[in-house]
Backbone bond lengths (Angstrom), bond angles and torsions (degrees), N, CA, C in turn:
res aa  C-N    CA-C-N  psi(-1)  N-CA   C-N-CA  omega(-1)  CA-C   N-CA-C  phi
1 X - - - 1.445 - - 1.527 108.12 -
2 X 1.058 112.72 134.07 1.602 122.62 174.90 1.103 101.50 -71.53
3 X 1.718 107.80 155.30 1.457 104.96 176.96 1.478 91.36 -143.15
4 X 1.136 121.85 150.95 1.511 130.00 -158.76 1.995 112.45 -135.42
5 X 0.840 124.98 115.41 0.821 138.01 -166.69 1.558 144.53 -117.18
6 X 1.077 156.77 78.47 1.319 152.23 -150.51 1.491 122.29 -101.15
7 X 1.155 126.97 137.84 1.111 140.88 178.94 1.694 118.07 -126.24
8 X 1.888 126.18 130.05 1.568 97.39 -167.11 1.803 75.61 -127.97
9 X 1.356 127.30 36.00 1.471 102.31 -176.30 1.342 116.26 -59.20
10 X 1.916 103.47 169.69 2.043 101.69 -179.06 1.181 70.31 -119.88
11 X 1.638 97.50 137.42 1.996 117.35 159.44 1.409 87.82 -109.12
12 X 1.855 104.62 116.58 1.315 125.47 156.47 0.964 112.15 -110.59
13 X 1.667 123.71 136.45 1.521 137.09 157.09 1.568 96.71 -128.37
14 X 1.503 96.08 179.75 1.604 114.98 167.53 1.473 123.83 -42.97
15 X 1.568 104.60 -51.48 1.538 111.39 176.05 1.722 108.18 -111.96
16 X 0.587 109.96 -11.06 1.550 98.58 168.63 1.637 117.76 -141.61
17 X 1.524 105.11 146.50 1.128 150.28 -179.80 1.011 130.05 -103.68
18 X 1.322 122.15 87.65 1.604 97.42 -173.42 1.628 95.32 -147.48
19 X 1.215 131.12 169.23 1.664 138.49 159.87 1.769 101.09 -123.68
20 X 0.983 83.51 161.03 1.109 106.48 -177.66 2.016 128.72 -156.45
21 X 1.585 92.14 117.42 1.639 70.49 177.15 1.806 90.68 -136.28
22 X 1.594 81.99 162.60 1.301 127.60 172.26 1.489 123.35 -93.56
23 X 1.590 117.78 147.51 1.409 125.65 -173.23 1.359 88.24 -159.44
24 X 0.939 91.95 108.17 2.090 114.68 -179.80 1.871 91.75 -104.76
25 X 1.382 94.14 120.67 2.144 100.33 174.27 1.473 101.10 -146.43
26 X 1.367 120.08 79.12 1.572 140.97 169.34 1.437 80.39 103.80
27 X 1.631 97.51 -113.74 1.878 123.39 -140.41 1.911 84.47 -96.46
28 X 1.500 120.82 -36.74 1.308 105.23 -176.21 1.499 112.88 -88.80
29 X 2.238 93.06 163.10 1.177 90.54 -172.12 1.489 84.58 -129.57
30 X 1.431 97.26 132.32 2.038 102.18 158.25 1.060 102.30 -135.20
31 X 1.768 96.17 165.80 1.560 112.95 165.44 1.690 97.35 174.31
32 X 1.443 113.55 -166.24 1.474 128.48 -162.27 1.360 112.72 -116.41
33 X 1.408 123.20 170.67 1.431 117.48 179.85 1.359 91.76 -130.18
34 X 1.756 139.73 125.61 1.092 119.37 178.93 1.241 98.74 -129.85
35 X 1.698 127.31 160.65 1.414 126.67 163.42 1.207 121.25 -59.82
36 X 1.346 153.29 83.62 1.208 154.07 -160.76 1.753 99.01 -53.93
37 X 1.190 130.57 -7.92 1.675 116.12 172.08 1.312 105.44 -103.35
38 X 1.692 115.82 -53.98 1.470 95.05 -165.16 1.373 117.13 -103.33
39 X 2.105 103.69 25.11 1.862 117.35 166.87 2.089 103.13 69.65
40 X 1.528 102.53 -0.37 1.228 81.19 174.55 1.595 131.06 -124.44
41 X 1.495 127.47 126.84 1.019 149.37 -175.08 2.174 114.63 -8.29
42 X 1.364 104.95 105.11 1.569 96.44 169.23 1.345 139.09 -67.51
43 X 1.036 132.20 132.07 1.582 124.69 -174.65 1.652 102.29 -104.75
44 X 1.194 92.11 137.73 1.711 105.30 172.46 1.890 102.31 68.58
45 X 1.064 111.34 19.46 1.312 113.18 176.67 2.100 101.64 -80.25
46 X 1.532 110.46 132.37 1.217 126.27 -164.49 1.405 97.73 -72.69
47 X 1.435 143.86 142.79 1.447 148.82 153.11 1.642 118.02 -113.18
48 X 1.271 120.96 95.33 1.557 124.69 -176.64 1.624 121.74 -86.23
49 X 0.962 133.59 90.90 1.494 133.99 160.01 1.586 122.03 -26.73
50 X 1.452 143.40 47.26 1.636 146.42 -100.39 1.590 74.42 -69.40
51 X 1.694 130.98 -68.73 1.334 158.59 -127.26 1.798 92.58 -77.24
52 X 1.335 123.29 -48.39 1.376 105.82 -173.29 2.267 102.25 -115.93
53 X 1.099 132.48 7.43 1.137 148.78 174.02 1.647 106.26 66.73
54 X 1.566 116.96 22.83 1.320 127.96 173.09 1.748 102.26 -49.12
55 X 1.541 110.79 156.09 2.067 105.79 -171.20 1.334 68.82 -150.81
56 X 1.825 99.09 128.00 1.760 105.78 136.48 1.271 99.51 -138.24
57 X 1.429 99.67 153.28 1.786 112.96 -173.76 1.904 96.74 -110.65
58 X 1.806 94.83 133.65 1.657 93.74 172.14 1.448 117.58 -54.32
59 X 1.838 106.81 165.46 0.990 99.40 -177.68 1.489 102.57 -88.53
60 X 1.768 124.18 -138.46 1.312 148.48 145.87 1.986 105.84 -41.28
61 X 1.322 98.95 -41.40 1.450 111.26 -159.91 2.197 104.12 -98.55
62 X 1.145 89.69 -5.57 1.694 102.82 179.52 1.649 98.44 70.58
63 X 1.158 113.87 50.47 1.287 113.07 170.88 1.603 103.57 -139.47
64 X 2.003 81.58 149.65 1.769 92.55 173.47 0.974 102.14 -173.99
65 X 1.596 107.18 172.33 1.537 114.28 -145.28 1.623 92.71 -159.92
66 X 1.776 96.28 153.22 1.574 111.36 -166.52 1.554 94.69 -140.97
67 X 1.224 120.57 125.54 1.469 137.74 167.97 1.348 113.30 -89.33
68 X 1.782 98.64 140.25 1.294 104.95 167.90 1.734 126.94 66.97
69 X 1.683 101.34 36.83 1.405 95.16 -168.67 1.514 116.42 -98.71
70 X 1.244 149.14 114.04 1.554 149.46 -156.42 1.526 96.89 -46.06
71 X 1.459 109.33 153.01 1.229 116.55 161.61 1.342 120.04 -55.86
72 X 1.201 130.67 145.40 1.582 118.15 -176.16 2.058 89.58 157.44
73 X 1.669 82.89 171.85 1.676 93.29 -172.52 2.076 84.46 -111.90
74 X 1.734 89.97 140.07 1.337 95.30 -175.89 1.368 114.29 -113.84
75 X 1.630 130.85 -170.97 1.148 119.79 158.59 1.819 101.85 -139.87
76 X 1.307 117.92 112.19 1.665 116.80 -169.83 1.749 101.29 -88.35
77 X 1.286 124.14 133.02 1.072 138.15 130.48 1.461 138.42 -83.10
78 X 1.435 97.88 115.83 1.497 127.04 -176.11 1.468 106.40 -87.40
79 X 1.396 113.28 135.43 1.406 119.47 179.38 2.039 96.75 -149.08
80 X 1.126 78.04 146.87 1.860 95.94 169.52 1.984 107.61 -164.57
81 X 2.003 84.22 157.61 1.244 91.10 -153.37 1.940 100.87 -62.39
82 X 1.514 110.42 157.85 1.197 107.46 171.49 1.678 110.97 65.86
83 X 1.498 132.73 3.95 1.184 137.39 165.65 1.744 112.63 -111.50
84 X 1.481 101.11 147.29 2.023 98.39 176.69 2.120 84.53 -82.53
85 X 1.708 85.28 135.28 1.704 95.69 158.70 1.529 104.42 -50.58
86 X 1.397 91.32 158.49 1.346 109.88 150.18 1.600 118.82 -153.87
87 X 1.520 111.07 173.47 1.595 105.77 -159.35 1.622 92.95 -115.50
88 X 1.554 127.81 137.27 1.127 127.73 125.39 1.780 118.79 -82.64
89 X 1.482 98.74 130.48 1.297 129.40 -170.79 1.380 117.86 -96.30
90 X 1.357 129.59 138.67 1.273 132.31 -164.10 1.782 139.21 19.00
91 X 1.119 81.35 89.22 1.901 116.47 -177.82 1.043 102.59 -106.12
92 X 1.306 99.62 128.25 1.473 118.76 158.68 1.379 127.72 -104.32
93 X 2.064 97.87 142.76 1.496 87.02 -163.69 1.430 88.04 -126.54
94 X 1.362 128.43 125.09 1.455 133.88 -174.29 1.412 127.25 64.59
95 X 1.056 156.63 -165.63 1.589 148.24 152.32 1.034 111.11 -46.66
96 X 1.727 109.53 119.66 1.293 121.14 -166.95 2.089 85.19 -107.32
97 X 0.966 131.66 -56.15 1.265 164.08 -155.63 1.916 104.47 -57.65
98 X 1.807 100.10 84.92 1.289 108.80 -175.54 1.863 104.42 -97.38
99 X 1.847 97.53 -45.08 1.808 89.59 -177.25 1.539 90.82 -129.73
100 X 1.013 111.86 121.03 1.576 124.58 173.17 1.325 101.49 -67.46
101 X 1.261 117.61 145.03 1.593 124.42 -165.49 1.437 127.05 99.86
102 X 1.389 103.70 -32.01 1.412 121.97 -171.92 1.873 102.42 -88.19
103 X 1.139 97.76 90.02 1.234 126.32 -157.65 1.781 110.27 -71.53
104 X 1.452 100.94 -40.35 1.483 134.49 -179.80 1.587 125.25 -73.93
105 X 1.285 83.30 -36.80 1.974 101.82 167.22 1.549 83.44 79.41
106 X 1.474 135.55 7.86 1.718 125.25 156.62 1.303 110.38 -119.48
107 X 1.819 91.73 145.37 1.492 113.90 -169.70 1.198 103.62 -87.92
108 X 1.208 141.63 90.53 1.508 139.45 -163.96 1.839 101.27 -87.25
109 X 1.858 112.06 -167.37 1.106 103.38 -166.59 1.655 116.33 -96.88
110 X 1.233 107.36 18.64 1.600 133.01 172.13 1.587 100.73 -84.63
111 X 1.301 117.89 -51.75 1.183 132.37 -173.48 1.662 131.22 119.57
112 X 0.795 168.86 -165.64 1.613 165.73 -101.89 1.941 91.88 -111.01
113 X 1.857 128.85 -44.05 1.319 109.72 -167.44 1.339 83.13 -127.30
114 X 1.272 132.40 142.34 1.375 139.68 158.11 1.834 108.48 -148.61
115 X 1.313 113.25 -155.87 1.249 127.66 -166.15 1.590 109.50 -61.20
116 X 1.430 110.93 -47.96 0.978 128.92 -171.96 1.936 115.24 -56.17
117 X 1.605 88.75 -32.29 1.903 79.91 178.49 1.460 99.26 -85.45
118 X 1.494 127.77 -26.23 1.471 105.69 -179.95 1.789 122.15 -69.34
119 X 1.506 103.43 8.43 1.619 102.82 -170.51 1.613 90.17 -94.21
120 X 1.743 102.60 -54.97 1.229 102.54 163.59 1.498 145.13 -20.84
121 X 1.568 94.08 -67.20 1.931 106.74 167.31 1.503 121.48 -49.68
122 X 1.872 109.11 -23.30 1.338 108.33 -165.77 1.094 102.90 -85.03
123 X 1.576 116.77 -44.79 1.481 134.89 171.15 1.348 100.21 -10.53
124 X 1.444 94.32 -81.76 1.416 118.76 -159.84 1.891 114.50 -81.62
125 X 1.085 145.44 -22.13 1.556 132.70 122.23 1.644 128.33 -12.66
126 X 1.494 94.79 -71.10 1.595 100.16 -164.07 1.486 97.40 -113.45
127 X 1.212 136.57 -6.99 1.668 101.32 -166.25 2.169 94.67 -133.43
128 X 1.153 109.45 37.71 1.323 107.34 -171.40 2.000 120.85 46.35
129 X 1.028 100.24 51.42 1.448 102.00 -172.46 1.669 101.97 -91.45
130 X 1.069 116.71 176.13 1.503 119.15 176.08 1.421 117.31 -46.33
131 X 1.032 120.95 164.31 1.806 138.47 -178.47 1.657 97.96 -85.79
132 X 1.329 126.85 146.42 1.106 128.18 155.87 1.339 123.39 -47.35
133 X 1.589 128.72 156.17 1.447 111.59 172.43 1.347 121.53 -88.70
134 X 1.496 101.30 -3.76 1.365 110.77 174.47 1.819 122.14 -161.75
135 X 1.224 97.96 109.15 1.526 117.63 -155.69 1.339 115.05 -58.57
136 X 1.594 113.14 -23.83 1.887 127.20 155.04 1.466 103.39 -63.22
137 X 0.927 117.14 -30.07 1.730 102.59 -160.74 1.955 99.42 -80.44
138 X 1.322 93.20 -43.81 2.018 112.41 -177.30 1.148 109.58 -52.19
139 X 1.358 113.56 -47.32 1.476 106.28 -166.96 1.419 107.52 -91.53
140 X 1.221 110.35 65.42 1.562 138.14 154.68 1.687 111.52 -1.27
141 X 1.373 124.62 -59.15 1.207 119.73 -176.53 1.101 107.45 -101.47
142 X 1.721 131.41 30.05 1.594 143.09 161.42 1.579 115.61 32.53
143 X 2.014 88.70 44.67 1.720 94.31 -166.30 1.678 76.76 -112.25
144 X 1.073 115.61 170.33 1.933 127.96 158.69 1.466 99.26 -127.20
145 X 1.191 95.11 112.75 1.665 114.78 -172.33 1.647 86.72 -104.60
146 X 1.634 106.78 165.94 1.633 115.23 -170.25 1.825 116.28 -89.52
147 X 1.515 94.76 15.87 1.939 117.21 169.97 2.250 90.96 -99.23
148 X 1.145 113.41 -18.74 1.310 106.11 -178.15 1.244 129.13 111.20
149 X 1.248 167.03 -164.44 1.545 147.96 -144.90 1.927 100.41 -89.71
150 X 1.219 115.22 -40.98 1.189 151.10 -164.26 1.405 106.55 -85.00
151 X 1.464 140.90 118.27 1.571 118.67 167.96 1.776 88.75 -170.40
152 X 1.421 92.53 150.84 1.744 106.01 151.07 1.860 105.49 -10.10
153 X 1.487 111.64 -63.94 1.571 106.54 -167.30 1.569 105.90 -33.49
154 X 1.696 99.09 -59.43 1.433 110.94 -169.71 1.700 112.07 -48.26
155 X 1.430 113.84 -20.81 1.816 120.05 -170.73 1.500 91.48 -77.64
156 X 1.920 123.02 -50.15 1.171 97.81 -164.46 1.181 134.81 -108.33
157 X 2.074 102.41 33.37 1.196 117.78 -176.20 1.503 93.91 -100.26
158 X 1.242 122.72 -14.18 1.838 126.72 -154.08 1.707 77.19 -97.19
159 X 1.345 115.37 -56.92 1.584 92.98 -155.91 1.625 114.55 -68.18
160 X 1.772 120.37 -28.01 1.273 127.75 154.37 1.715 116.43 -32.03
161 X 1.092 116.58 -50.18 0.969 116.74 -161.44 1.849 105.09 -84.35
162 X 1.531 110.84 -47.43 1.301 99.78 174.38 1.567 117.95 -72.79
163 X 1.417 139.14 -8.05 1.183 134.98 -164.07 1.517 108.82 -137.24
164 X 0.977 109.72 10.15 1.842 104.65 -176.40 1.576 105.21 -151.33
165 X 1.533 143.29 15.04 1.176 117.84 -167.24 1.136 116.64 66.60
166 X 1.390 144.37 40.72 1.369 135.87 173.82 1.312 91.80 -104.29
167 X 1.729 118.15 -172.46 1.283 126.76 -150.65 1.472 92.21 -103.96
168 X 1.785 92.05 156.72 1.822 93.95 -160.33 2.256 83.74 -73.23
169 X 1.206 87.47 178.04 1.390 118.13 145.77 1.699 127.71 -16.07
170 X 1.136 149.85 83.48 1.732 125.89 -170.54 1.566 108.58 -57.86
171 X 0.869 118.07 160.79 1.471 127.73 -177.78 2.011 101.08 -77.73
172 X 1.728 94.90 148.48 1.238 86.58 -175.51 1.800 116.60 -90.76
173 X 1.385 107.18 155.97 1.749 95.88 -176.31 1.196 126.73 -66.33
């Protein structure tokens, strides 16, 4: 099953401007390079895959596209002429989502959910800490509550489960 995906982040720095989105549909990846000030599309602007060193250059239309890329969470570097790169960080490209719970996206020596993703989850709940690397794996009780895939539920199904006998994790689809 394809899985399709969108992304509309703005990468702002000092000298460069740019948005950029993504449309992940299986193994390919497209999307556009746009000037985030004056909304209009870059040409020949560089797109780097950091994790497998995949390159597509925009077109006329600030678009480009990469075939055949493994499932996995990525990080793309954007470059244009006369602008400093910058990186969007953890993208996902197809089913990222092997052990739900595993909050951290590391298999430590407990195994796939331990202590470490509930420091993680809190991190990232209450104190602005990083994003999960993979938003199937976080949302621990594989419910979508109306806070979004991700919520408190997921904190007090993870700590149930590591500290009281509560029910593991559901398997991911």
């Amino acid at each position: 099953m394809a899985h399709l995906k969108s992304f509309w982040p703005t990468l702002v720095g000092l000298l460069l401007c740019l948005s950029l989105e993504i449309k992940v549909n299986g193994a390919d990846v497209t999307g556009i390079v746009i000037d985030s000030i004056t909304g209009q599309p870059l040409s020949g602007a560089t797109v780097i895959i950091v994790q497998t060193a995949d390159t597509a250059y925009t077109d006329g239309a600030g678009r480009y596209f990469v075939a055949n890329v493994p499932d996995g969470v990525y990080s793309f570097l954007i470059g244009y002429t006369n602008h400093t790169p910058r990186i969007l960080a953890a993208v996902t490209v197809g089913n990222c989502c092997q052990h739900r719970g595993n909050v951290d996206g590391i298999i430590g020596p407990a195994g796939p959910v331990d202590v470490s993703d509930l420091t993680f989850l809190v991190a990232f709940l209450f104190s602005g800490g990083a994003a999960p690397p993979c938003t199937d794996e976080a949302s621990v009780d594989g419910v979508t509550g109306p806070a979004g895939p991700i919520d408190v539920s997921d904190l007090t199904f993870l700590v149930a489960f590591l500290f009281s006998g509560g029910a593991a994790p559901p398997p991911c689809a």
